[in-house]
N, C-alpha and C positions, 0 to 999 in steps of 0.2 A: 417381553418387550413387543409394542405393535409396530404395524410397519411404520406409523408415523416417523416416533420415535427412532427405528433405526436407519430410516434414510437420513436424521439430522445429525447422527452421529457417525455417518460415511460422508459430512457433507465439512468443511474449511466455513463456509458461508450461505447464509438461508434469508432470505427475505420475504415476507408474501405479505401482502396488501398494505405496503407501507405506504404510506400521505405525511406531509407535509408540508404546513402552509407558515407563512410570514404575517406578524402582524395582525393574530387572529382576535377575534371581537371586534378590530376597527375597520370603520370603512373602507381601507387602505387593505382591506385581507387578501390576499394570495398565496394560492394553491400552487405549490412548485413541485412537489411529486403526487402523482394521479394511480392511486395503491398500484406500488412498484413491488412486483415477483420477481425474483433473483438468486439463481443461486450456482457458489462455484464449489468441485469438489477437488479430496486435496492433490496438491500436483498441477491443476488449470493453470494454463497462459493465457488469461483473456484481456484481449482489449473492449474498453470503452469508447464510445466516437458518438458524436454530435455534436450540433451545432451549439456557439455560445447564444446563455439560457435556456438553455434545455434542461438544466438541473442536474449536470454530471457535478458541480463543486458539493450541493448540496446534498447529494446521494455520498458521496464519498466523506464527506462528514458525517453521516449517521452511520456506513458501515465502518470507518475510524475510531464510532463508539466519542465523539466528537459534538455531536448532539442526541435526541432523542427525537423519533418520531411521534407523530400526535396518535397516530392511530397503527396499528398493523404491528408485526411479530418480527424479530433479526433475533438469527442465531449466529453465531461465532462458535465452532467446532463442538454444535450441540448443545450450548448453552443460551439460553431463554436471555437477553439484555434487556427489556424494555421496563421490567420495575427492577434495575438495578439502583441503588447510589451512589452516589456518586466516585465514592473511595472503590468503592465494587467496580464499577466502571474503569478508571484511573488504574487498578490492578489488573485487572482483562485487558484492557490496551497495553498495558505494559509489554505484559508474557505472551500475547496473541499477536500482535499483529506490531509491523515493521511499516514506519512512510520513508518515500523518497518522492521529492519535490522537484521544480522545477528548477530554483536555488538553493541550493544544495544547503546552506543556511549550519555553516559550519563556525563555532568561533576560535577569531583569527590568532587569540593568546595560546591556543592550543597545539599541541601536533598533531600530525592526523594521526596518530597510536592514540593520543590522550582523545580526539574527537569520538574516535569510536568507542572506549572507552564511556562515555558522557552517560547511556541508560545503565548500564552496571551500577556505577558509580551512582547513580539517583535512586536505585532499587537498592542499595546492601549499608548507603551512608558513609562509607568510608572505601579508600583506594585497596588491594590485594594482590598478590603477585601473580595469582587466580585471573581475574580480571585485566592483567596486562597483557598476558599469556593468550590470551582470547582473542583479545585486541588486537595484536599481532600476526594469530597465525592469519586470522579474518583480511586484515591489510595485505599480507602475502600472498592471501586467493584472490584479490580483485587484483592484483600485480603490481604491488606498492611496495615489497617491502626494503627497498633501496632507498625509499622517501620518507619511511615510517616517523623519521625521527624529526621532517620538517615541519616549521609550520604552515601551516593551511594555506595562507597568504600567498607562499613561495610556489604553490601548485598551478597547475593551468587548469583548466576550466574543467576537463574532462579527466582529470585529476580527483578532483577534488568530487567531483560526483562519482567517482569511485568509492570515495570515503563514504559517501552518502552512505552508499549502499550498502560497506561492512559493516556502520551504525544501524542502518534499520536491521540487517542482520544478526546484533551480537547479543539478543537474548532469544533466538531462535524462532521466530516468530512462526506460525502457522500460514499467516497470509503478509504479504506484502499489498502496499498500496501505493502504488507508483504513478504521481500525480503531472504531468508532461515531463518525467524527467531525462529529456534529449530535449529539450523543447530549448534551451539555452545555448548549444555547444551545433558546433560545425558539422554538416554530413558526416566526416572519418571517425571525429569525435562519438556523434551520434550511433552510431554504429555498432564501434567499440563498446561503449555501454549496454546499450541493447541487447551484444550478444554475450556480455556479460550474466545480463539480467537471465537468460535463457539459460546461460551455464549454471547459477543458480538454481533455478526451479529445475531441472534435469535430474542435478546432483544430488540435491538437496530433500528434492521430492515440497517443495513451500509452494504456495499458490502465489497468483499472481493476478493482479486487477490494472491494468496499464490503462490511465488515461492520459490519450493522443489526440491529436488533432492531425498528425503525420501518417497519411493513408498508408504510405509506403511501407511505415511500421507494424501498423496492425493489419496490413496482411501479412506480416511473419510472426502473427500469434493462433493459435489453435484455433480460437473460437474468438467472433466479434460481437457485441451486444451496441447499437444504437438506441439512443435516449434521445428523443424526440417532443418537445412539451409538456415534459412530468412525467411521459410514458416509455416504456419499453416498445420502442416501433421493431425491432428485429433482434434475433437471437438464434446467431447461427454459427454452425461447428465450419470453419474456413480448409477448404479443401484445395487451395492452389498455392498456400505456405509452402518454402523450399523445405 
């Protein structure tokens, strides 16, 4: 194996000289990522930060496997995406990679056992005692399981993005992709998730890509990368995290 190859297979996430533009052929064309390098290994707590337009929705929809880039190379735990199809795609986002948003976008006929429960259950077809058993210890580690049996609805804010986050958790993901998700709920709120997300990646050893807009936040992640007009303007390891 050369060394290309085995930094891609020590790496959660790889990007090098992605681009992508909107609208291409028409006059109307725009260029919103300017070949983006990137990459996190596994275990990383990194935040994302920059200004709105600068391309962080966009980027996170192609590392999500979400969209495709026009140009340049993503790997996801050593695996080449960019001539995937689509079902190939739709299976690698599955098993690879976990979102949490900024609403939490749970539905409200459910409980939150059966919330998290939801990718299981879209992967296998049918419900298992396998599958609730998961679902449950998972609601017990974000500290829900007095609530497991409620519905979503009856949660508080910071509740409920708890669930979020057993859902993206319950097929094991590689990387998490955590999109403002405090970006809704109150400082104590905000917090509590937060240092959830951390107990997470700690325990778990899962990567993490946090985009924030809450400075306060991503200085208590490892390392921060700014996106700046399509570009990576900075990329650095944070050395004053508690």
């Amino acid at each position: 194996m050369d060394s290309s190859a085995a930094a891609q297979d020590i790496m959660t996430l790889q990007l090098s000289g992605v681009h992508k533009s909107y609208n291409r052929g028409l006059p109307s064309e725009t260029e919103v990522l300017h070949g983006v390098d990137l990459s996190l290994r596994r275990g990383e707590f990194v935040a994302l930060i920059g200004p709105s337009g600068s391309g962080k929705s966009t980027l996170l929809n192609l590392i999500g496997l979400l969209d495709k880039p026009d140009s340049g190379e993503l790997f996801v735990t050593g695996q080449p995406t960019t001539q995937l199809h689509d079902k190939e795609l739709t299976l690698l986002r599955a098993s690879k990679i976990g979102f949490v948003f900024q609403f939490h976008n749970l539905l409200p006929e459910f409980t939150a056992t059966e919330n998290v429960m939801l990718p299981l259950l879209a992967a296998k077809g049918h419900p298992t005692l396998a599958m609730r058993e998961r679902a449950e210890s998972l609601v017990s580690q974000v500290g829900l399981r007095e609530v497991g049996d409620h519905m979503s609805n009856d949660l508080s804010g910071g509740q409920q993005q708890r669930v979020a986050i057993a859902r993206a958790l319950v097929m094991e993901p590689a990387l998490v992709l955590a999109d403002e998700p405090t970006g809704n709920l109150d400082t104590k709120s905000a917090d509590a998730v937060f240092d959830l997300l951390r107990q997470v990646n700690q325990s778990n050893g899962t990567s993490f890509l946090i985009v924030t807009h809450d400075p306060r936040l991503a200085l208590r992640c490892d390392r921060i990368i700014e996106l700046v007009d399509g570009r990576i303007d900075s990329d650095k390891p944070n050395l004053v995290h508690p």
